[in-house]
Each structure stands twice: as C-alpha cells, then as structure tokens.
C-alpha positions as MATLAB code, in Angstrom:
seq = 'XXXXXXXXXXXXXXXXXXXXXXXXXXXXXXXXXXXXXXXXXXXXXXXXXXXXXXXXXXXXXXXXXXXXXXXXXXXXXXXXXXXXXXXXXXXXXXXXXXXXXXXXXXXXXXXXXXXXXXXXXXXXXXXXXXXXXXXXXXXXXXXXXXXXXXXXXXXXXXXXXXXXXXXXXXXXXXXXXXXXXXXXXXXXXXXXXXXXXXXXXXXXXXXXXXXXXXXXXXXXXXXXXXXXXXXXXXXXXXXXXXXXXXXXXXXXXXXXXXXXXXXXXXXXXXXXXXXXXXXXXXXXXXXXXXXXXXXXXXXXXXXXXXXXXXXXXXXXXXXXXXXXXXXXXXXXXXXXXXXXX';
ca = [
     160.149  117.460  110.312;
     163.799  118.797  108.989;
     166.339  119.368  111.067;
     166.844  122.955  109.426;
     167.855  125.372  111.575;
     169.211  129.015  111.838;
     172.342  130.047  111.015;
     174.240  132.960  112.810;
     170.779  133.321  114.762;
     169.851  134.360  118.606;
     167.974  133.489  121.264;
     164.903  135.853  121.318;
     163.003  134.441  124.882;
     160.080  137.487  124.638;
     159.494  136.865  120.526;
     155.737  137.314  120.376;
     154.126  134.086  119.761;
     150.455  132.385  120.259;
     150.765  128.204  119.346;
     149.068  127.241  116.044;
     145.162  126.832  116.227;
     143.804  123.379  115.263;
     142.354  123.476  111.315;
     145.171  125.599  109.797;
     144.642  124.852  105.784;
     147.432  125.534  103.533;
     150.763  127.004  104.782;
     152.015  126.617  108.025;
     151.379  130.753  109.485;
     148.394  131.715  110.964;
     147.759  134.869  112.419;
     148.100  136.837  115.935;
     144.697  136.802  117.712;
     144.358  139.972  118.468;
     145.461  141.708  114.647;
     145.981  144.445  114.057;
     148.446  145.018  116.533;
     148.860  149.019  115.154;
     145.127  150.296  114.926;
     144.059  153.770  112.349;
     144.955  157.342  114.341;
     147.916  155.804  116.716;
     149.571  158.899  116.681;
     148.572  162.478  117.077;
     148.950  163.644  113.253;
     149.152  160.155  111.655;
     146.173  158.792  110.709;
     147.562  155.360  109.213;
     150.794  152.977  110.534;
     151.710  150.260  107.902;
     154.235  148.396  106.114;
     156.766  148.941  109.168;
     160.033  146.818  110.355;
     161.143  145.912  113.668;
     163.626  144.197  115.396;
     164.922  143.306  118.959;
     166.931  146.095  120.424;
     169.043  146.472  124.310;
     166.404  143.502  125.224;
     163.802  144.810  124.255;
     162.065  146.103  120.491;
     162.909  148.936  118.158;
     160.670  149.379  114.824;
     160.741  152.382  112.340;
     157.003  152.995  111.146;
     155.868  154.196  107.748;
     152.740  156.813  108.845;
     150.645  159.105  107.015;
     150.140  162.351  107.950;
     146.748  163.999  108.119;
     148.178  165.838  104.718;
     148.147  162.379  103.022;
     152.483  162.179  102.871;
     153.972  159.837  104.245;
     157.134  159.725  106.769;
     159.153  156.974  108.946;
     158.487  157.653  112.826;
     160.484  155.795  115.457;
     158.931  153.156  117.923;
     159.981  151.016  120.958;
     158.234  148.336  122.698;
     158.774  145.705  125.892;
     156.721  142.900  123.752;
     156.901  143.558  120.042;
     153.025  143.668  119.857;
     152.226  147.152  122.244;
     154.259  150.262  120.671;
     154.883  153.557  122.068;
     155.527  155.689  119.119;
     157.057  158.748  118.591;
     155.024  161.741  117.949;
     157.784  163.451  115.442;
     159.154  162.264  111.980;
     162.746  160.961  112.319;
     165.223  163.872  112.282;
     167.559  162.669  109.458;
     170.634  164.401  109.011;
     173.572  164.698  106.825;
     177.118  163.442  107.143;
     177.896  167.061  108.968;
     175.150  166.594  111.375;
     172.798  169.528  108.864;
     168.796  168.554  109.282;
     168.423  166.195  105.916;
     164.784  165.392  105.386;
     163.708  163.345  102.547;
     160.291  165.160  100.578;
     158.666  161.669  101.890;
     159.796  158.141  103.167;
     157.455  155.038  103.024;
     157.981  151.370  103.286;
     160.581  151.075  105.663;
     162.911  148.192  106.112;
     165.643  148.009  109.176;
     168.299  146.060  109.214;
     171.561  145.098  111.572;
     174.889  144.607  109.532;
     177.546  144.084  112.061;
     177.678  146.838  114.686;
     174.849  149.403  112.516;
     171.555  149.209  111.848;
     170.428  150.688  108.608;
     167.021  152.080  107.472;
     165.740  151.836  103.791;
     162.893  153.403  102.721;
     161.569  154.628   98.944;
     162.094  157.791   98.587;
     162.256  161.400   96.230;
     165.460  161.221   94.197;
     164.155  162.999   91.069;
     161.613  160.072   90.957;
     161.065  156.893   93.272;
     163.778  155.381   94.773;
     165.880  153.828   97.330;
     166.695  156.396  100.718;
     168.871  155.348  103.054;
     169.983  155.712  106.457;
     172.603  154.318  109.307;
     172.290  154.618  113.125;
     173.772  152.962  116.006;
     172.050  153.959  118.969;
     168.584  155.016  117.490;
     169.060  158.777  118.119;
     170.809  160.181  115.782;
     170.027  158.670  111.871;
     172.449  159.900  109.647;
     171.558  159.705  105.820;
     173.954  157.958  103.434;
     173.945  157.573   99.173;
     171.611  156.943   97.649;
     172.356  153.361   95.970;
     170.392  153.749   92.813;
     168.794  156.055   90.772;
     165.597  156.030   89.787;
     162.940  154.187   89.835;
     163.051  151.893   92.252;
     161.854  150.331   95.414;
     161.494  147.624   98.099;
     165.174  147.484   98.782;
     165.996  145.593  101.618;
     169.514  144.509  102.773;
     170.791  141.192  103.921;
     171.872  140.853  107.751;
     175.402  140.109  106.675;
     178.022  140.498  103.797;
     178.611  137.838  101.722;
     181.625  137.083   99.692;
     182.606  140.148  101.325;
     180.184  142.959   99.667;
     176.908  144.040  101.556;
     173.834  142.649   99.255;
     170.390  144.142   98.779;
     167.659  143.283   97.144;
     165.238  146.052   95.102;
     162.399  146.158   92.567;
     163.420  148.159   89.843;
     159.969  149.574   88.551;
     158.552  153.083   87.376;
     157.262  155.893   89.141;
     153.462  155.122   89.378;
     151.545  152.376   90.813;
     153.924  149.712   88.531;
     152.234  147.566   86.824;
     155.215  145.239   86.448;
     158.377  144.095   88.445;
     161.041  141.509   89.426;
     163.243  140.926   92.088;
     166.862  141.967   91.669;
     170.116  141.735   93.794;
     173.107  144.333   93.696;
     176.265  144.262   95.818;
     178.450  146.964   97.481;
     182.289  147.207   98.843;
     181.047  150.386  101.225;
     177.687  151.302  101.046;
     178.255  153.138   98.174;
     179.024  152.097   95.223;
     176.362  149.313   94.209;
     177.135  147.160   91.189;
     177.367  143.111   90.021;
     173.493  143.722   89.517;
     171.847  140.234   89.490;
     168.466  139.127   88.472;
     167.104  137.082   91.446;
     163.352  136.222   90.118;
     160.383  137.580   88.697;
     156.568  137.404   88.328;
     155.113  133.974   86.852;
     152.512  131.986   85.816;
     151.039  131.913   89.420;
     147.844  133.726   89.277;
     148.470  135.663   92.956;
     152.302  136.599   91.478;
     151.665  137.370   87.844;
     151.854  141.139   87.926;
     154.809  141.962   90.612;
     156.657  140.872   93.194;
     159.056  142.553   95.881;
     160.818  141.912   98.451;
     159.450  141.712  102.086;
     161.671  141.314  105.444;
     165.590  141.234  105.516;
     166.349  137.413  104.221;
     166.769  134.722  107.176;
     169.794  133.003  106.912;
     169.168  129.278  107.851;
     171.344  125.839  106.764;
     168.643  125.436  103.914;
     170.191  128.935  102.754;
     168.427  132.080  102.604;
     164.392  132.155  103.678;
     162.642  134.869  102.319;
     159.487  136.329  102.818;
     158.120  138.872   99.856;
     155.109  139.963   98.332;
     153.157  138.983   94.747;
     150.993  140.769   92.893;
     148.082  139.871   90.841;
     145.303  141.868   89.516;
     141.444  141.799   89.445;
     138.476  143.883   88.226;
     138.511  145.921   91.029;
     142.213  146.324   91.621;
     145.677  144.599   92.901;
     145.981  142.084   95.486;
     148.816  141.705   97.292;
     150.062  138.665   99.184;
     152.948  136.780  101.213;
     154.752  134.418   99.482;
     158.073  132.345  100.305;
     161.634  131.662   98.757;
     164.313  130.044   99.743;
     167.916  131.396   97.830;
     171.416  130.008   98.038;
     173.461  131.011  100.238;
     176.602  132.031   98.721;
     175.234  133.169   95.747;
     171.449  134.725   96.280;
     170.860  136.120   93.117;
     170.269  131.328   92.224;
     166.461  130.456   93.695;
     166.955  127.180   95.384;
     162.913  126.488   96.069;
     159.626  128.843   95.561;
     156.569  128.179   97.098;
     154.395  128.077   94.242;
     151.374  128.453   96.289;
     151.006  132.294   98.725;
     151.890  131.542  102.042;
     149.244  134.561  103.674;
     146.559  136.029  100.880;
     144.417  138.738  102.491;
     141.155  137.295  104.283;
     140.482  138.899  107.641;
     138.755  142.644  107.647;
     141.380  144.196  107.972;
     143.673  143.208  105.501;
     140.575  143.566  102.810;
     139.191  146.496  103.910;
     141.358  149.661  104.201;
     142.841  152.740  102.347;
     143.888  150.555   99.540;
     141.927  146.725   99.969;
     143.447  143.424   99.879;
     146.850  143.973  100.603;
     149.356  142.073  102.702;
     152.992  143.465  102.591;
     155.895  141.921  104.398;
     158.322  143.711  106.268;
     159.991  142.365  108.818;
     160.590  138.970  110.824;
     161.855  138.010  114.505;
     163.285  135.129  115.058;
     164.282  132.777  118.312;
     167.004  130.407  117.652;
     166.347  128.304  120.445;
     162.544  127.266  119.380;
     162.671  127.883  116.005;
     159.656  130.458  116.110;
     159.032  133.126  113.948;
     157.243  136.103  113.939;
     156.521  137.788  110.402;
     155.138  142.072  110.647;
     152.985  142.670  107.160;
     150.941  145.597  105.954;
     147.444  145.556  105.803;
     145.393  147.245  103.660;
     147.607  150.355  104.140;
     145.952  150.800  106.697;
     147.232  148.256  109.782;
     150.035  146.352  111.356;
     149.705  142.880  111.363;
     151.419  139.822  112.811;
     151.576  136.183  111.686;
     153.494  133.627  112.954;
     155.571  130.255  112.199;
     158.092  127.791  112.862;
     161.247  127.721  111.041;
     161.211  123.990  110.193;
     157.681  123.984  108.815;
     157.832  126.455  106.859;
     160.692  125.573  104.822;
     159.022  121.719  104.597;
     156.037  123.626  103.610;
     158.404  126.051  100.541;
     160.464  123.074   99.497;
     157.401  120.246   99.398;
     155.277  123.117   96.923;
     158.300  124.747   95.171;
     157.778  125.059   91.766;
     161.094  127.077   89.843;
     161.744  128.385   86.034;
     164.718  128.558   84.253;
     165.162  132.132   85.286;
     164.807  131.348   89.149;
     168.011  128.717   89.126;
     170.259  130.684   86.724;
     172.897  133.268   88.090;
     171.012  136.184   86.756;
     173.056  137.650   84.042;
     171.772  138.334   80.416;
];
C-alpha cells in the first residue's frame, strides 16, 4: 500500500465505518449494511431525502438534506446526528435570510453541498435565478443561514467548494449545463477573492469515451485534500433505452492548480446495483455528496443519492482508493492541460 495520507485532515474517532466484506470485486468501497440509512416519508411533509451533505459538527454530525415536499418541490432541511448514520431532522425548510436578517427563501433548493472554509460553513444548492443555478448560503452556528451572491448566472449546477483557498482565492467547482434534464456537461473550476466575484474560469474535465461517463459528469463531495493532491469523488452519466444512469467515479487533481487532472479512474468506483439505488423516483442513480474522513485510520465514509429516493453510505480507505484511481487512471489531453481555450 502507499503511504498517502491526508493533508490538513482530523481525527474523526465516531466516523461510521463497518470493515470490508471478503469478495469485494472491482474498487475498493463497498457499502453500509444496513443502506439506506434515510428511508421514503422521514419527515412529516417530505416524502423523499436524497442527494444530502454532512459533516462532523461540536463532536458530533450536522447534514443539510435535499427533501421533497408532498407538492413535488424540493427544499434543504437541517439535520443532526450522534453517529452520522441515525438523523433527527428538522420538520421546517431552512429559514434563509438576507444580509439584513429579511426572510430570503429561494422558489426551490436541491442538491445540497456543505462545506467548512476556515471559521464558516457554507451551503450550495441549485437553485431559481431566472433559470438553474448556483444558491448559496453561509452560517456559523447552524441557526441562522444567511444567503450570499449568487456566483453565476444561469444555467448551472453541482457547485461545490473546496475546504480551503488556494493561491489565495476560494475555488469551486460547477457543471455549467441548461435548464432541463442536460443532456451534456463537464466539470469546470472558477475562483473568488470574497465570495463574490467568481472569475479565472477553468476547464477541469469532461465526459469521455467511458461508456458509464459519456453523457455528463458533475461534481460530488467537497474535494479531499491528501499528499497525492486533491481526491475527488463525482458522478458520470451514461444513457440507455430506458433512461440515464448515474454512477460514482474518482479523480485525483493537483493540488496547486485543480483545474490539471493528475489520475482518473477510468473504471466507476460505485454503479447502482442494490434495490434501492435501481429502484426509486428516478432508477439507477448514485449521486455523491459528501465524505467524512478520520485522519488517524485513514477511513472514509462517502453519503450518495439513491434513486432520488434514499441516503446511502459506502465506505473506504484513503490509501486504497487512491492505489485503486492511480493503478486504472486513464487521462486525455484535456484532463492534464490548464483548462484555457
């Protein structure tokens, strides 16, 4: 095994985590016993929880929840937990507000990241800005979530921030796309001064010649810094008779400049297979959203979509999964340049 390890990590003793059953095939994650963790109707008026982030909070867990309302639109709901796998979830929508404190609800919110830069933790979502886009939101002690700009126009989604600035900007990652189910899409990184104004757009990488990738992809949980560089999780796309099919796949970027691919797993790392992440409002989907990580064992635990419909959770180790990205990366010219055409 490598000696990779994380970088700028902590120790997280009560990650969730079952050990790896014997006759894993393919990539080193396998799946929590007991999935899904987040079952249909948690939550008096939601009938769905899915595509939701997490991460550790005072000790203890802190997630913000996509749900859909019995009315079919979807809004972000707040959620705390001892374990990371048994949530007690609020019953009411997150009370956004504006920089003067003024109620500032977004028409919807769906596909939620969360993510701690320095002493905030920020919320992205897709959202209604005259079309799809990116909604955001900053918060330090989970009660009061004020909104901020908006950092692009439309359309556009999966936007996802990195856990710390580099070369002194904040950087996020989004899917520029259209305002339907978007039948296309790359990965693209954009960098701020302030949270506001978002600029030095970069093209990170895009769909391929990899049947479960060769529609879409997106990005998934906040990027993992690690000595290797930066470990991401996100989602490709392909397409069948009877609709998409989304799955997990891994990437592993360089850390001072992100937008450069340094290895791709050419091969998924989770591709839907149990009942649940087949059967569902919207079938064969797995959608990564968040990760927890312990620095002292190396463990990781990845949250993912399923089938709209569920919360799942797989888990890994750090060093095997990076063996596992680097020993089946395959990159294109595209992947290793710096993005700019």
């Amino acid at each position: 095994m490598s000696d990779v390890r994380f970088i700028n990590g902590q120790n997280l003793p009560n990650i969730p985590w079952q050990e790896k059953p014997e006759g894993i095939v393919g990539a080193p994650i396998w799946r929590h016993s007991e999935n899904p963790i987040i079952k249909r109707n948690p939550v008096k008026g939601v009938s769905r929880i899915f595509n939701s982030a997490v991460m550790p909070y005072e000790g203890k867990f802190v997630g913000v929840f996509r749900g859909e309302q019995n009315n079919g639109i979807p809004h972000i709901y707040l959620g705390f937990s001892d374990d990371a796998i048994n949530w007690n979830i609020n019953e009411e929508k997150i009370p956004f507000v504006d920089e003067n404190g003024n109620p500032f609800m977004p028409k919807y919110a769906y596909d939620p990241r969360l993510v701690k830069v320095e002493d905030t933790y920020y919320v992205m979502w897709c959202t209604d800005f005259y079309g799809a886009s990116i909604g955001m939101a900053k918060t330090k002690d989970f009660k009061t979530f004020v909104r901020i700009e908006n950092p692009f126009i439309p359309f556009n989604r999966n936007a996802v921030l990195f856990p710390r600035k580099v070369n002194g900007n904040f950087m996020m990652l989004s899917r520029p796309s259209d305002s339907g189910h978007t039948p296309f899409g790359d990965i693209f990184l954009s960098e701020s001064p302030d949270m506001v104004y978002w600029g030095k757009h970069r093209h990170v990488m895009g769909r391929n010649d990899k049947w479960w990738e060769n529609i879409k992809i997106g990005g998934g949980a906040a990027p993992i810094e690690t000595s290797e560089g930066w470990l991401l999780f996100y989602h490709g796309v392909t397409g069948t008779c009877n609709g998409f099919v989304y799955s997990i796949g891994g990437a592993i970027l360089d850390i001072d400049n992100p937008s450069i691919v340094k290895y791709r797993c050419s091969n998924y790392l989770i591709t839907p297979e149990e009942w649940y992440e087949e059967r569902g409002f919207t079938p064969n989907v797995c959608f990564p959203c968040a990760t927890l990580c312990d620095d002292a064992t190396g463990r990781i635990a990845i949250y993912y979509g399923a089938a709209d419909s569920y919360v799942g959770v797989a888990y890994t180790k750090l060093d095997e999964i990076v063996e596992y990205i680097k020993n089946n990366s395959s990159l294109s010219e595209s992947d290793t340049e710096i993005g700019i055409r």
